[in-house]
KEKOL-522404 format. One record per residue (C-alpha): x, y, z; residue in one letter. Coordinates in Angstrom, 2 decimals. Last residue first. Example, Ala and Ser with C-alpha at 12.3 -4.5 7.8 and 13.67 -1.06 7.14 Angstrom:
<pts>
<pt <13.67 -1.06 7.14> "S">
<pt <12.30 -4.50 7.80> "A">
</pts>
This chain:
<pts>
<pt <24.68 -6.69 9.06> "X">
<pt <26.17 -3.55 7.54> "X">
<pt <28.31 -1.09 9.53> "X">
<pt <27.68 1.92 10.59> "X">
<pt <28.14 5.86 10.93> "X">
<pt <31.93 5.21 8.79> "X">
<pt <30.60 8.12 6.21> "X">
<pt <31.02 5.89 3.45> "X">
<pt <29.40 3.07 5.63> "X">
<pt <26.68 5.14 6.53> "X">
<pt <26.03 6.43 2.57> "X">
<pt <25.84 2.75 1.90> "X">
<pt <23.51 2.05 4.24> "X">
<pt <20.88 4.51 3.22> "X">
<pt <18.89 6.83 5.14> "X">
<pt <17.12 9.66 4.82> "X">
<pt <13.69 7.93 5.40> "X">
<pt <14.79 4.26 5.75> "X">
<pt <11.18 2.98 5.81> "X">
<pt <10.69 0.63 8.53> "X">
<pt <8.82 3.13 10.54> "X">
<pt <6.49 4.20 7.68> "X">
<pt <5.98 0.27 6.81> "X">
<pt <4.56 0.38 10.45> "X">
<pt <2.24 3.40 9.79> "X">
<pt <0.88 2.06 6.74> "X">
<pt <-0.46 -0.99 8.27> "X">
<pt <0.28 -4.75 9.34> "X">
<pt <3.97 -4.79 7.93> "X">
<pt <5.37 -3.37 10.67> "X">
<pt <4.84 -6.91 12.29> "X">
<pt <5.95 -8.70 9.71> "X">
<pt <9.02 -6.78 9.29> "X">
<pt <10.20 -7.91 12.87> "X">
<pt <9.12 -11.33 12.59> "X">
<pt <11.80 -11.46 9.22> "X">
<pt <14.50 -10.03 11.24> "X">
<pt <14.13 -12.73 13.82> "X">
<pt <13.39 -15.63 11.68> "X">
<pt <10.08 -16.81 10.26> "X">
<pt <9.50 -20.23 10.40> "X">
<pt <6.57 -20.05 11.95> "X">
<pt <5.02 -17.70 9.93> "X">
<pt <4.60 -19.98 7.22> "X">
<pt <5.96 -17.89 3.83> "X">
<pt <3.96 -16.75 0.86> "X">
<pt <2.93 -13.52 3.15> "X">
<pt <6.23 -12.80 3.90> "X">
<pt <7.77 -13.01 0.31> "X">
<pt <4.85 -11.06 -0.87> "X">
<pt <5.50 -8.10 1.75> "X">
<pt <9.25 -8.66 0.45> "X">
<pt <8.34 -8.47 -3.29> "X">
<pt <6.82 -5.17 -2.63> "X">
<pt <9.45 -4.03 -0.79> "X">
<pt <11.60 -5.27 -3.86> "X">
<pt <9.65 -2.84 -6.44> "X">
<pt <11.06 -0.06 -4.52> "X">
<pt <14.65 -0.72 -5.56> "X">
<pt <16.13 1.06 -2.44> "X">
<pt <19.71 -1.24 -2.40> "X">
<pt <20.05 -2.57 -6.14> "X">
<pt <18.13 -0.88 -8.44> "X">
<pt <17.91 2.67 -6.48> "X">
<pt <21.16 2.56 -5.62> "X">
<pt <23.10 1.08 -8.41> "X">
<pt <21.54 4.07 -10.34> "X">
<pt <22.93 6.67 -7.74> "X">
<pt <26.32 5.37 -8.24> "X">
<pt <28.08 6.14 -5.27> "X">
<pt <31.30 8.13 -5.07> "X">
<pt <30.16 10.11 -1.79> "X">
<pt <29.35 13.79 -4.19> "X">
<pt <27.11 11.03 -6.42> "X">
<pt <25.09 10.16 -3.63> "X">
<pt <24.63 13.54 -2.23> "X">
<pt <23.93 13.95 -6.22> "X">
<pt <21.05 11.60 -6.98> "X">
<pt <19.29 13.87 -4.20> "X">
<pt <18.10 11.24 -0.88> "X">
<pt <14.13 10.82 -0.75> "X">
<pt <15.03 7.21 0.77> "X">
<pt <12.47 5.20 -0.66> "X">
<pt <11.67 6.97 -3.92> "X">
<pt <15.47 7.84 -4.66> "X">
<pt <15.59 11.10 -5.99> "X">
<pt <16.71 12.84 -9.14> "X">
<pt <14.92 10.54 -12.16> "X">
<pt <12.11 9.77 -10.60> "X">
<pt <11.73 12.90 -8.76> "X">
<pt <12.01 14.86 -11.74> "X">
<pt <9.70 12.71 -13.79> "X">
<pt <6.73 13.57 -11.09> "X">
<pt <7.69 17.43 -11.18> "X">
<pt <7.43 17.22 -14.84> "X">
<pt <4.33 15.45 -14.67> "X">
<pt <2.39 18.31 -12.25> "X">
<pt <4.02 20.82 -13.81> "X">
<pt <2.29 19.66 -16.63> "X">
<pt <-0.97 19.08 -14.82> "X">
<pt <-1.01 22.16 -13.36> "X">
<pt <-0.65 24.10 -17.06> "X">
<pt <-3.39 22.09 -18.23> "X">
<pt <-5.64 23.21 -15.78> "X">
<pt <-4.56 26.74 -16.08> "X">
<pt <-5.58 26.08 -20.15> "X">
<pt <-9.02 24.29 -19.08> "X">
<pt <-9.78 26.80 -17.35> "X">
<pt <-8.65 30.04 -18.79> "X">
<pt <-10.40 28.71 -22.10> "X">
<pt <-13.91 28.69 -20.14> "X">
<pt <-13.08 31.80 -18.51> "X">
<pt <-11.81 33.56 -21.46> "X">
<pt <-14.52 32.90 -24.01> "X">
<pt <-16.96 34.11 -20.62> "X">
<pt <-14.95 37.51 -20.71> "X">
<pt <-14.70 37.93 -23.95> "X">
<pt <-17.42 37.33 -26.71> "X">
<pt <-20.37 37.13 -23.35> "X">
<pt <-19.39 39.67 -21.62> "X">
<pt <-17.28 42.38 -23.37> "X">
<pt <-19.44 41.51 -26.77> "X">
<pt <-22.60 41.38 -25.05> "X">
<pt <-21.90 44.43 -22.95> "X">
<pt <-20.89 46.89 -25.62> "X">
<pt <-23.64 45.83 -27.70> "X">
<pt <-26.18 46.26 -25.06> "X">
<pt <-24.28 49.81 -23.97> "X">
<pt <-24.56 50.87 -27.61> "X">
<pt <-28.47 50.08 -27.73> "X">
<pt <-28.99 51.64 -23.98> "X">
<pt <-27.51 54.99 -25.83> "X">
<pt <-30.08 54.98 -28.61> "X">
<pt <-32.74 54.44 -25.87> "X">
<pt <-31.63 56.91 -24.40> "X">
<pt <-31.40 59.70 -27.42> "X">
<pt <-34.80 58.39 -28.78> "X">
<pt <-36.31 59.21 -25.21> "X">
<pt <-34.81 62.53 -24.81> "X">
<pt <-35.88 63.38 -28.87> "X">
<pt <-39.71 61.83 -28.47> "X">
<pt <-41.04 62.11 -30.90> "X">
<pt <-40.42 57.50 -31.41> "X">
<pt <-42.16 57.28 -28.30> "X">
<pt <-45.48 56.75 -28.86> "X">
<pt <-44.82 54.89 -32.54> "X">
<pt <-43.48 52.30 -30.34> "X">
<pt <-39.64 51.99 -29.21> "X">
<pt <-37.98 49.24 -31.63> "X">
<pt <-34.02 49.86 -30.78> "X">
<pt <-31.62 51.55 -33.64> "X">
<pt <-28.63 51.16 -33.32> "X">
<pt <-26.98 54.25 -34.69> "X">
<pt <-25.07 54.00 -38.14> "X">
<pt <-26.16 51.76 -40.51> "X">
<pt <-28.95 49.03 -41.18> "X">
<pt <-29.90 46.15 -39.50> "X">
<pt <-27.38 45.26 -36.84> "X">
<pt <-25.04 42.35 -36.19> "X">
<pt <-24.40 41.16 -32.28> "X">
<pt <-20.34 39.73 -31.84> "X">
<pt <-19.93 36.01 -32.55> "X">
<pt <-18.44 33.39 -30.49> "X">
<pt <-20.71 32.64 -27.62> "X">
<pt <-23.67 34.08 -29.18> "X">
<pt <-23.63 31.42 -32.63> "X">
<pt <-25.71 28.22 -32.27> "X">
<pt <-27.19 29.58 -28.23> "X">
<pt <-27.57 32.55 -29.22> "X">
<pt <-29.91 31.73 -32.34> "X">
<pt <-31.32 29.14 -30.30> "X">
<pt <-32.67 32.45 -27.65> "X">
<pt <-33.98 34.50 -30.63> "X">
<pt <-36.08 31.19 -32.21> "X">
<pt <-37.42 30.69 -28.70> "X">
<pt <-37.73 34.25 -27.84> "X">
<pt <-39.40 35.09 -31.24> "X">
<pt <-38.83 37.21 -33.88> "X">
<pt <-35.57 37.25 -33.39> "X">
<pt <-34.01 34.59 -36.22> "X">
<pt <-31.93 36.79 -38.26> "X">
<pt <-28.18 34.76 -39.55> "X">
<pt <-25.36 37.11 -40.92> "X">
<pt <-23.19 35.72 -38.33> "X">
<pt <-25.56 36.68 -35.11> "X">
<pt <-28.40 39.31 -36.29> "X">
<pt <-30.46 42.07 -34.30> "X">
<pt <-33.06 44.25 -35.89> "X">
<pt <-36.05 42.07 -36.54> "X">
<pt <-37.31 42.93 -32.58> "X">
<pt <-34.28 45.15 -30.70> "X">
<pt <-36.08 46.15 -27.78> "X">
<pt <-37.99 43.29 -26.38> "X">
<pt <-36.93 40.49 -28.02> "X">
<pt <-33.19 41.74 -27.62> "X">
<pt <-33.60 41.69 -23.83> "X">
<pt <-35.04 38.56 -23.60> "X">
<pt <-32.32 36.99 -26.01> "X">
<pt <-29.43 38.82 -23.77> "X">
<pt <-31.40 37.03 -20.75> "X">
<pt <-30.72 33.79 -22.05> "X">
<pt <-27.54 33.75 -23.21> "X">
<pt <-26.42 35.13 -19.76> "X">
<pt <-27.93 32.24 -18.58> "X">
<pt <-26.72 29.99 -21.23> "X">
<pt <-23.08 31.51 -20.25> "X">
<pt <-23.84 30.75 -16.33> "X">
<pt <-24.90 27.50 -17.62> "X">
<pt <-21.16 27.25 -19.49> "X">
<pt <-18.67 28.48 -16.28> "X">
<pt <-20.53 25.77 -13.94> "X">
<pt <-19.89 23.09 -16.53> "X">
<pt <-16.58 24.05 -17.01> "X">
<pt <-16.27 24.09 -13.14> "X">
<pt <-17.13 20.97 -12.87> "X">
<pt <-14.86 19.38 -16.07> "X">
<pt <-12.57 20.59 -13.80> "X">
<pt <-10.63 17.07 -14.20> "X">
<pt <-12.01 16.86 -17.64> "X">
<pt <-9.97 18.73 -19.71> "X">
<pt <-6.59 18.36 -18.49> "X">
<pt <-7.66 14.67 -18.29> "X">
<pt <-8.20 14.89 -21.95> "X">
<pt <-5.04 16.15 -22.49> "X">
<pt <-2.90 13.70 -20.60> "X">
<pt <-4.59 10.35 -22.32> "X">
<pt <-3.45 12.12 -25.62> "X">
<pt <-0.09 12.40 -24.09> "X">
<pt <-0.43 8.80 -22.85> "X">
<pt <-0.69 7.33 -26.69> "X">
<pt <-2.81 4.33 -26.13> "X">
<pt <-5.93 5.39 -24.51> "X">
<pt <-6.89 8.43 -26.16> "X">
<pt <-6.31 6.26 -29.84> "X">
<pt <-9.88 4.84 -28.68> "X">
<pt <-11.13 7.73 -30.38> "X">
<pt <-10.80 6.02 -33.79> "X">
<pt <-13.83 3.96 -32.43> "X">
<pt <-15.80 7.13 -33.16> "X">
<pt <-15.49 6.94 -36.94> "X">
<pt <-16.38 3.37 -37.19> "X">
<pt <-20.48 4.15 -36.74> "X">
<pt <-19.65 5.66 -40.28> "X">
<pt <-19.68 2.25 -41.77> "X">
<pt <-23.04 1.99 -41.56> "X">
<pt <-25.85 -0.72 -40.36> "X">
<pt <-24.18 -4.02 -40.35> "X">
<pt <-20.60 -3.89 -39.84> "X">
<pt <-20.10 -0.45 -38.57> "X">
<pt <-23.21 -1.19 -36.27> "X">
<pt <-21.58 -4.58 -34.45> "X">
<pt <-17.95 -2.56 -34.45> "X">
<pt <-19.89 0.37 -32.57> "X">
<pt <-21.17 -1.66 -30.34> "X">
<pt <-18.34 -3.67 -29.35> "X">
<pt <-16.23 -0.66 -29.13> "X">
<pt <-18.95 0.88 -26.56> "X">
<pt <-18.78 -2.27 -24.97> "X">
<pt <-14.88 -1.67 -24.43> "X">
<pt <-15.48 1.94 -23.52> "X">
<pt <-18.11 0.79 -20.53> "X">
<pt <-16.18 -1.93 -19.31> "X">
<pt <-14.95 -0.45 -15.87> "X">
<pt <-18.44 0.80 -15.44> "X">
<pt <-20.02 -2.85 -16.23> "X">
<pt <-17.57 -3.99 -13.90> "X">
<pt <-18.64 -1.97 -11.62> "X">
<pt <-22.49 -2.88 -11.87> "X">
<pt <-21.66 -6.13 -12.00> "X">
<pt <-20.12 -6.27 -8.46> "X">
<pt <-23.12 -4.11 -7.13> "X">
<pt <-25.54 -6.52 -8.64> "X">
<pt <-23.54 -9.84 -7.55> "X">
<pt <-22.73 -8.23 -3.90> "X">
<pt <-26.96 -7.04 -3.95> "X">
<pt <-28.29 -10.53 -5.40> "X">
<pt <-25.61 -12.82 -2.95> "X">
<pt <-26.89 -11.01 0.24> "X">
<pt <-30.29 -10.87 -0.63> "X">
<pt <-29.41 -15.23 -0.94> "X">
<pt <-28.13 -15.25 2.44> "X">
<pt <-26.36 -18.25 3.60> "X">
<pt <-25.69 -20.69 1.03> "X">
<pt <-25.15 -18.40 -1.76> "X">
<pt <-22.42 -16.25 0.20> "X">
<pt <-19.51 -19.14 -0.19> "X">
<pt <-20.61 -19.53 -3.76> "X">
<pt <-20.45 -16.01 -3.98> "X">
<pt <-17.22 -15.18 -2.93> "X">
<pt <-15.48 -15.65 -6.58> "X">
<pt <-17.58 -12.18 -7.47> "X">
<pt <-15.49 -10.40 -5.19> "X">
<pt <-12.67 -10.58 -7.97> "X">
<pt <-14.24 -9.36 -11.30> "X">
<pt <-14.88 -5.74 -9.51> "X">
<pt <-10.81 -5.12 -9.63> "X">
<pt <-11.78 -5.70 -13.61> "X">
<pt <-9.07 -7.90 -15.21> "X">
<pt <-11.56 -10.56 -16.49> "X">
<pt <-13.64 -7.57 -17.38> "X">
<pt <-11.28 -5.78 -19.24> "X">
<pt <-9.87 -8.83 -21.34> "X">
<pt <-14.12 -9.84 -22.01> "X">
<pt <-13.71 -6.55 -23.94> "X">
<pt <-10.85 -6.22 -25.46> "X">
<pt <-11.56 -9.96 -26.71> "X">
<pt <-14.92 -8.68 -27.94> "X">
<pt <-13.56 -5.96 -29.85> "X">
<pt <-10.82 -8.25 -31.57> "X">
<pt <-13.75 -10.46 -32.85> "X">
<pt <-15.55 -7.65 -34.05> "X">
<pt <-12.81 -6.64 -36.01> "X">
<pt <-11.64 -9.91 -37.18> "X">
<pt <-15.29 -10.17 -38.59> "X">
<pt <-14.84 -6.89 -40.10> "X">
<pt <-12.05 -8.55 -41.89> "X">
<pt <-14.13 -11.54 -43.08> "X">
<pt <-16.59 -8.93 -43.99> "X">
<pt <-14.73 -7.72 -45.74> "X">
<pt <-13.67 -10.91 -47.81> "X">
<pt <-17.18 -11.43 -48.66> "X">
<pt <-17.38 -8.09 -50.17> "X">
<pt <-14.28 -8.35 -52.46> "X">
<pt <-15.54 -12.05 -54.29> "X">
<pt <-16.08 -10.34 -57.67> "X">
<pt <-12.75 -8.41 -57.22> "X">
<pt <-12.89 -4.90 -58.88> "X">
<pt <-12.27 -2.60 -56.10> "X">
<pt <-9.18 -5.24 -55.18> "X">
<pt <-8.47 -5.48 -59.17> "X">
<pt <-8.08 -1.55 -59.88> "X">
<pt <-5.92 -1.18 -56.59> "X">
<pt <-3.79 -4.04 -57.97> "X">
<pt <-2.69 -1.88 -61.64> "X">
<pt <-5.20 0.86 -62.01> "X">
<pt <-7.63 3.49 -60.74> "X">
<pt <-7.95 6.82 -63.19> "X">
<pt <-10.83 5.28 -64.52> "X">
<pt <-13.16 4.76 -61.08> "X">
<pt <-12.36 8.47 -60.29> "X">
<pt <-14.57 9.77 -62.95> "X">
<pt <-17.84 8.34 -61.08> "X">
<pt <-17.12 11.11 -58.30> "X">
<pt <-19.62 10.93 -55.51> "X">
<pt <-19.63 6.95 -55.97> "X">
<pt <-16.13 7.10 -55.63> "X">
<pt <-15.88 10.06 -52.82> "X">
<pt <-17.77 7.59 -50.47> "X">
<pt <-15.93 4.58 -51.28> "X">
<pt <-12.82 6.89 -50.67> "X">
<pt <-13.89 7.82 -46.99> "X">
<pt <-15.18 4.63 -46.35> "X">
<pt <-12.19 3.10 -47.25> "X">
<pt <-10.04 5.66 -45.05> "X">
<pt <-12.68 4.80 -41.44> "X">
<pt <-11.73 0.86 -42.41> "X">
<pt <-8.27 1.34 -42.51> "X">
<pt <-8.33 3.30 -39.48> "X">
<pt <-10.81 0.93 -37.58> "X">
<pt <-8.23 -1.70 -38.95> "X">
<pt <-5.76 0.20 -37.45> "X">
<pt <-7.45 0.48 -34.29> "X">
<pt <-7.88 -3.16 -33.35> "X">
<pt <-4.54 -4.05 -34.21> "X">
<pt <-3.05 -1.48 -32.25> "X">
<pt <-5.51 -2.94 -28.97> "X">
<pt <-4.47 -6.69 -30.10> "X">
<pt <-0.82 -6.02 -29.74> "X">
<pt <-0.37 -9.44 -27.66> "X">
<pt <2.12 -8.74 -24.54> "X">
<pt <1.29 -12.32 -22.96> "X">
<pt <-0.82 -13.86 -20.39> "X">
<pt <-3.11 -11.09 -20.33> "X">
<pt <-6.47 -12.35 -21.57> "X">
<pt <-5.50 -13.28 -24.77> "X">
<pt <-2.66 -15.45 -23.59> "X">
<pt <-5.06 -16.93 -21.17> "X">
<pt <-7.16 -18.29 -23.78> "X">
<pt <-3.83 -19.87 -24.95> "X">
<pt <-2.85 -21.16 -21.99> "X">
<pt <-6.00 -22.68 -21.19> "X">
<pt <-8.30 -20.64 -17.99> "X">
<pt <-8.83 -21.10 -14.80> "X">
<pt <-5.25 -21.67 -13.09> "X">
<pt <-4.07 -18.48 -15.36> "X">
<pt <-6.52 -16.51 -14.77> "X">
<pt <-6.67 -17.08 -10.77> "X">
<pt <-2.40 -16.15 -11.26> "X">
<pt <-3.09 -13.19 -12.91> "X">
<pt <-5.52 -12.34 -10.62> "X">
<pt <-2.95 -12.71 -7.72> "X">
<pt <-0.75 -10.32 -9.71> "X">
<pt <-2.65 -7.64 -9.60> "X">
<pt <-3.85 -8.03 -6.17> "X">
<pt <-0.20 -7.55 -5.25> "X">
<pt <-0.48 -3.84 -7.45> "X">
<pt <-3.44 -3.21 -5.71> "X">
<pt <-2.10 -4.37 -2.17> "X">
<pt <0.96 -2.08 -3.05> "X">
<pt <-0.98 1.35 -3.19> "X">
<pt <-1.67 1.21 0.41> "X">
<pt <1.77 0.99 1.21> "X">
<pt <3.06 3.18 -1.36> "X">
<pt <0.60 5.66 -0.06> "X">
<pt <2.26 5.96 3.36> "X">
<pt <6.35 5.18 2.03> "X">
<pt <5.43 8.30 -0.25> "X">
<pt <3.44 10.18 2.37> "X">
<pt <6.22 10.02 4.51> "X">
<pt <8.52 11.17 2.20> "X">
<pt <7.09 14.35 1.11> "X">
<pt <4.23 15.84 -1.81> "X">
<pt <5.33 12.53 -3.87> "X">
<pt <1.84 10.66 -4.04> "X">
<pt <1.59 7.53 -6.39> "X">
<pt <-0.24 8.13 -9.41> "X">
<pt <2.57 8.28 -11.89> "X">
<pt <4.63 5.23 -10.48> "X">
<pt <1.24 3.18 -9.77> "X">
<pt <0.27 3.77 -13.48> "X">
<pt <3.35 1.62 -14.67> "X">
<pt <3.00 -0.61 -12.25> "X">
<pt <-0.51 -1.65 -13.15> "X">
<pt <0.50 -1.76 -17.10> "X">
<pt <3.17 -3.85 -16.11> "X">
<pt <1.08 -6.39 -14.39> "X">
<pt <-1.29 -6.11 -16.69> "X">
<pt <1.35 -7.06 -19.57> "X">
<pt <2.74 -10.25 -17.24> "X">
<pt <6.65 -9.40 -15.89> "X">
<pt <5.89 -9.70 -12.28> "X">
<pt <3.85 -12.94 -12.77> "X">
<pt <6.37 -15.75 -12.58> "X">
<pt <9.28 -14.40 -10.71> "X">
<pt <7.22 -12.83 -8.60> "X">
<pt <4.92 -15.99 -7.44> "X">
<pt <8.17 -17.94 -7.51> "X">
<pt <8.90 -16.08 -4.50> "X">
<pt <12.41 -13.77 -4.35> "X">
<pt <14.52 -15.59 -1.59> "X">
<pt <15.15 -12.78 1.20> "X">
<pt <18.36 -10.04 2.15> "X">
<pt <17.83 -7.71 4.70> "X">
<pt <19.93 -4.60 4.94> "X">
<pt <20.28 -2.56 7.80> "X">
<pt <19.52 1.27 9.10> "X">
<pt <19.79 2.24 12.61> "X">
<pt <16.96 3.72 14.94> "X">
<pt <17.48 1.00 17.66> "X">
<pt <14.03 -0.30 16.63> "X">
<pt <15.22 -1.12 12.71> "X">
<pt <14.93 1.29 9.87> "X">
<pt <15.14 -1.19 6.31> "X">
<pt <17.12 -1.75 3.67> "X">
<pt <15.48 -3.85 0.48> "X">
<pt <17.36 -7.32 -0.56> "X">
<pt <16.74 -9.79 -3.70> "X">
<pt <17.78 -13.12 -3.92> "X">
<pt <16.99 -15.60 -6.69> "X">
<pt <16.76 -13.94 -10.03> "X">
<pt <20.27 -12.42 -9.51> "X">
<pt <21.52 -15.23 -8.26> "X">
<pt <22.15 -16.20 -12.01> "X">
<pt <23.49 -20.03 -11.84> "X">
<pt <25.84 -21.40 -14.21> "X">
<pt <28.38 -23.00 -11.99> "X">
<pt <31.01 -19.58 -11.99> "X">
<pt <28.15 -17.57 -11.50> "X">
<pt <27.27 -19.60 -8.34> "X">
<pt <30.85 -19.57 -6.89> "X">
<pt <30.29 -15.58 -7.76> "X">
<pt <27.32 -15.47 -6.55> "X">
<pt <28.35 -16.89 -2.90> "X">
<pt <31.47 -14.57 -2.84> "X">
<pt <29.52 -11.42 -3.72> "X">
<pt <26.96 -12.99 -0.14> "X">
<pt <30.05 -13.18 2.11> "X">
<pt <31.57 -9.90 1.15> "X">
<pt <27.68 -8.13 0.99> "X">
<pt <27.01 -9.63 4.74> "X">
<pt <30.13 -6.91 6.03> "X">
<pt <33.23 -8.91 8.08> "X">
<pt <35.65 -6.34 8.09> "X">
<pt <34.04 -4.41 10.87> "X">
<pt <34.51 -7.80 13.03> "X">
<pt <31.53 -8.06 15.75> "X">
<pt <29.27 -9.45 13.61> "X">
<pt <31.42 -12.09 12.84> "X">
<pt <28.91 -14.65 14.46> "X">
<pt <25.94 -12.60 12.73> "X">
<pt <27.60 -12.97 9.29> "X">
<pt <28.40 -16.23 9.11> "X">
<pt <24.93 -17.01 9.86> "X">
<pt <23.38 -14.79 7.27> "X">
<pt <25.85 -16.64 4.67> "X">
<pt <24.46 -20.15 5.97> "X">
<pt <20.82 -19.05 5.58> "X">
<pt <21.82 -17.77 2.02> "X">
</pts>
């Protein structure tokens, strides 16, 4: 490759003489020997100080080849495509920066886990794709539909003769309960290695390898960095411990503490993941929208203890003869159920035996009664129903538009360049070739780990250059080809590649 580079820059000179000819004849001598360059050179385009646009090839690090394909790894990159921010190019190339040292630190624990722990302990603990999580929730499954039928069994005694042929013998096996427990065993034991697999890959999990170097210096220093460390690990581990605990009461306190495990579903199908997150990203404002509702709650129970005493009902239920009785009663069923009166025709409110002669008095007060039902159920049935549902629904809405527009710019736009699939497609150039082959944004990231993997004395020219924009957001925002690709220069004769 060095010798191929230096070929090139003596004929830079000759437009015929392009780095791709030399390089596609050095794979193909290497193709023809057995050897897949593929997996050995790799090549991002970059902006350089005169403003033009060139290609720079570089040795992919073993470090890449090694860990790029590990499940965390994957699972990283996988959420740093959807998070990453595409409101314009430059704060694409800006948050891809910052967003890379994650997906580098990644890796590096990867490689910590692997160098501490055996390969098969390692295997649990992200080494390999192992479908513990699936595992883990069908048995929860399996166990939740036992329950269920173990229940109805000893409900329904008649049940036990209609059961036959293998079914008959498993509910029938002398030796059945020890073998459960075997398999909530398994349970448990999958819980756990959820669990200690989140905290080994807990961001949190790596500043605690700094305190042996803090221990013999400052030892407040050591108890707050260990306490805040834990503390956010303990946050990143809070569902897995939850699992734990709930697999630890299933087993020996009640099966029904396996019901809630079956949420853990949320976190393996992304849709579900999506709705949630519709519903608690203004989980604020819901919470806002539902005290006002208690208040209004609240003072509609006042109101009815003081002039509608034993008259007033919420789904057939009375309960006003106090305000603490009257004010549960609205909280159980106000929100979705319209008042109930005693009796027909008028409302009736409780004046006093003062007041009742009185035909002006009766007449208002009769009037206030229609306005209080009128209110409630325009307030409280409607307008608060529609708030809350307004919310999360709106919400919702965003976030959909929110995805597609996401999966629209993968699929239509090159993340490096921001250049249409079709200005590529009008010049003859296959837009997929593109964005694998010339703006594959994974390869930045490789390069940044090439550089860093590599003794900066031996860097050469191109190679000092990118190190030095390399230091911070704004220099990876110069090097980024921003509406520019090589390929579309050369179609439009603009340049030539070096």
């Amino acid at each position: 490759l060095t010798l191929i580079s230096i070929m090139a820059s003596i004929k830079i000179d000759d437009p015929n003489a392009l780095l791709d000819d030399f390089l596609l004849q050095w794979k193909q001598d290497n193709a023809a020997q057995g050897h897949n360059t593929e997996k050995l050179v790799a090549s991002i385009e970059v902006t350089s100080e005169d403003d033009t646009v060139q290609r720079i090839y570089f040795a992919i690090p073993a470090f890449v080849t090694t860990y790029w394909a590990y499940p965390e790894v994957r699972k990283a990159k996988e959420k740093f495509l959807w998070a990453v921010s595409r409101e314009s190019p430059e704060d694409k190339l800006s948050d891809f920066y910052v967003r890379s040292k994650g997906l580098i630190q990644v890796m590096r624990r990867q490689e910590a886990l692997r160098r501490l722990l055996s390969p098969p302990v390692h295997a649990i603990f992200g080494g390999v794709s192992l479908k513990m999580r699936p595992i883990f929730l069908l048995l929860s499954i399996l166990f939740n539909i036992a329950n269920m039928y173990w229940q109805y069994r000893l409900q329904y005694p008649w049940t036990i003769e209609r059961e036959f042929g293998y079914f008959k013998a498993i509910m029938e096996f002398e030796d059945r309960d020890q073998y459960i427990f075997y398999v909530y065993c398994v349970h448990f034991a999958l819980a756990a290695a959820l669990f200690l697999r989140a905290t080994f890959n807990s961001p949190a999990a790596d500043n605690l390898r700094t305190l042996q170097d803090l221990a013999p210096r400052n030892i407040i220093a050591v108890t707050v960095n260990s306490f805040t460390n834990v503390t956010l690990i303990f946050l990143d581990t809070l569902w897995p411990i939850s699992l734990m605990a709930f697999s630890i009461l299933g087993i020996f306190f009640s099966p029904y503490f396996f019901a809630p495990i079956l949420l853990d579903v949320i976190n393996q199908i992304r849709l579900m993941s999506f709705l949630l997150e519709a519903i608690t990203r203004n989980l604020k404002r819901i919470a806002y929208t539902l005290l006002l509702a208690i208040v209004f709650l609240y003072l509609f129970a006042v109101i009815t203890i003081v002039g509608f005493k034993d008259q007033y009902a919420l789904a057939g239920k009375s309960a006003c003869s106090d305000l603490i009785s009257c004010f549960k009663l609205q909280i159980d069923y106000g929100l979705i159920n319209p008042p109930e009166w005693v009796g027909d025709g008028y409302i009736d409110p409780y004046l006093g035996a003062e007041l009742e002669d009185n035909s002006y008095v009766r007449m208002a007060s009769i009037f206030a009664g229609s306005l209080f039902n009128f209110t409630y159920i325009i307030l409280i049935n409607l307008v608060l129903q529609a708030i809350i549902s307004g919310v999360i629904i709106d919400t919702f809405s965003e976030m959909r538009e929110e995805s597609e527009a996401i999966e629209v710019d993968m699929r239509e736009k090159c993340f490096i360049c921001s250049i249409d699939r079709d200005e590529f497609e009008q010049l003859d150039i296959p837009f997929v070739d593109h964005v694998k082959k010339e703006h594959n944004m994974w390869q930045y990231i490789w390069l940044m780990i090439y550089l860093e993997s590599k003794d900066p004395l031996s860097y050469t020219g191109p190679e000092q250059y990118l190190s030095e924009n390399l230091t911070d957001k704004n220099g990876f925002m110069k090097l980024g080809p921003i509406r520019q690709s090589v390929s579309i220069n050369l179609k439009a004769g603009k340049s030539k590649e070096v």
